[in-house]
Steps between C-alpha positions, in 0.01 A plus 500: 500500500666172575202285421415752213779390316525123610159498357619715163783223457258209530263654193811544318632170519183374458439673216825382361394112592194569290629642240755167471259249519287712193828467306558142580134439436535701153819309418351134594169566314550443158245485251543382106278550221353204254755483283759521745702268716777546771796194588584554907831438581558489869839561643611426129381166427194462359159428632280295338215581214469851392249720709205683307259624400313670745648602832806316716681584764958507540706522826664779503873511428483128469320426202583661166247502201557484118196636303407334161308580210334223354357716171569452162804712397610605147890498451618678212787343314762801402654439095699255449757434220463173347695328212241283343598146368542603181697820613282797491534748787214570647320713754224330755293626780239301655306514800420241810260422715542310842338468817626371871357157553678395809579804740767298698720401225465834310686634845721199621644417166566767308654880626294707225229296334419779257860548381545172477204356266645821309817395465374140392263682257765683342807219437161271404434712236821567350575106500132396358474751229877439414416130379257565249466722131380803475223387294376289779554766732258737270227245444499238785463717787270312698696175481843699635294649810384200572859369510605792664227466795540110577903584536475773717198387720724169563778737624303697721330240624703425791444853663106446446460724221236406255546692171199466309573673131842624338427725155786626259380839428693701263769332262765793379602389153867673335373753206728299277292202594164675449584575129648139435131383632288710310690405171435117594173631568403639154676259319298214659231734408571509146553097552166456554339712227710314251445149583077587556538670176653170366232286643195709390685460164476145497166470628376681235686301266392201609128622505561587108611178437214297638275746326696441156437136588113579539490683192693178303245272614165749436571743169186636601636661767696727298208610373297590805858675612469736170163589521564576901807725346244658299284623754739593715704774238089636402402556865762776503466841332791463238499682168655220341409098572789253431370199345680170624551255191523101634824393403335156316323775311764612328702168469200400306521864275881391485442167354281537231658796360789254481282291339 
């Protein structure tokens, strides 16, 4: 019974050493995907280039990993109130996109890299969009995310963030606003009919005068005019033809009744 149980407490405490090294195995074996990478701090100070991809191994209770994704993410900007330059409150969501260039500094210099390139996003936004009208807000959109990208790329930089594109989505007008805009609108409208109106006017008027001009130099012209006149007004079915009289015609019937 004696060695019956001596040999009983060996298995178990065998079993137990087994079973410890399989966890410390399991806990030393680490293995990161493609897009992943994982800073090692060891006993809290940190230990060279980040590990991955593919398989490495950590000492157990010594060395402490930080896993990293290094994929494109897409930060959505909440609304934000903004005073324009030329004082119109507005409402502005936009989103961002940023990836992790450098794994190490994303960790080491910054507590919450995501919260943070947030944070920049947001006061960014408010202090871009706040120096320029709201007619340049509406119709140079490109040129303000560009702005808005190069300024908060710069301030990211420094924690190895990388944001690649910054769009202003939606832009909240006031109601009050929305009618004011539309009246400009039509009456810009109404602008422009007017002054093509006035220019189709004086082309035509200048086209009558050069062909008054023709018809000085060559009388005969007049003529060939009528007798076009003519054949226009019988070509239709008409019940009643209207005659043009030349105008020379009947200064010449004028003048020698006169006479």
């Amino acid at each position: 019974m004696i060695v019956l149980a001596s040999t009983l407490a060996e298995l178990i405490v065998a079993a137990i050493l087994i079973a410890f090294v399989i966890a410390v195995i399991a806990w030393s074996v680490k293995v990161l995907r493609e897009y992943e990478r994982a800073v090692v701090f060891r006993l809290g100070r940190l230990l060279g280039k980040p590990k991955g991809p593919g398989l490495f191994l950590l000492i157990p209770v010594v060395d402490r990993m930080v896993r990293v994704d290094l994929r494109t993410v897409t930060l959505v900007v909440p609304p934000q109130e903004v005073i324009t330059k030329d004082n119109v409150p507005v409402r502005v969501n936009a989103v961002a996109y940023f990836r992790v260039i450098d794994p190490t500094s994303a960790i080491v210099e910054v507590a919450d890299f995501g919260l943070a390139t947030l944070q920049i996003a947001q006061t960014t936004l408010r202090s871009v969009l706040g120096q320029h009208h709201l007619d340049e807000l509406l119709s140079e959109r490109d040129q303000i995310n560009q702005i808005l990208q190069q300024i908060i790329d710069e301030q990211t930089a420094p924690w190895g963030i990388k944001v690649s594109v910054v769009e202003v989505r939606d832009v909240e007008i006031p109601t009050s606003m929305q009618r004011a805009m539309a009246r400009q609108a039509e009456a810009e409208r109404e602008r422009r009919a007017k002054v093509i109106s006035a220019e189709g006017e004086f082309q035509a008027s200048t086209k009558l005068s050069d062909a008054a001009e023709v018809i000085a130099r060559h009388p005969i012209a007049l003529q060939l005019r009528y007798l076009q006149t003519l054949l226009e007004i019988s070509a239709t079915n008409n019940t009643t033809t209207i005659v043009p009289i030349p105008i020379d015609i009947l200064q010449a019937l004028s003048a020698r009744d006169t006479g």
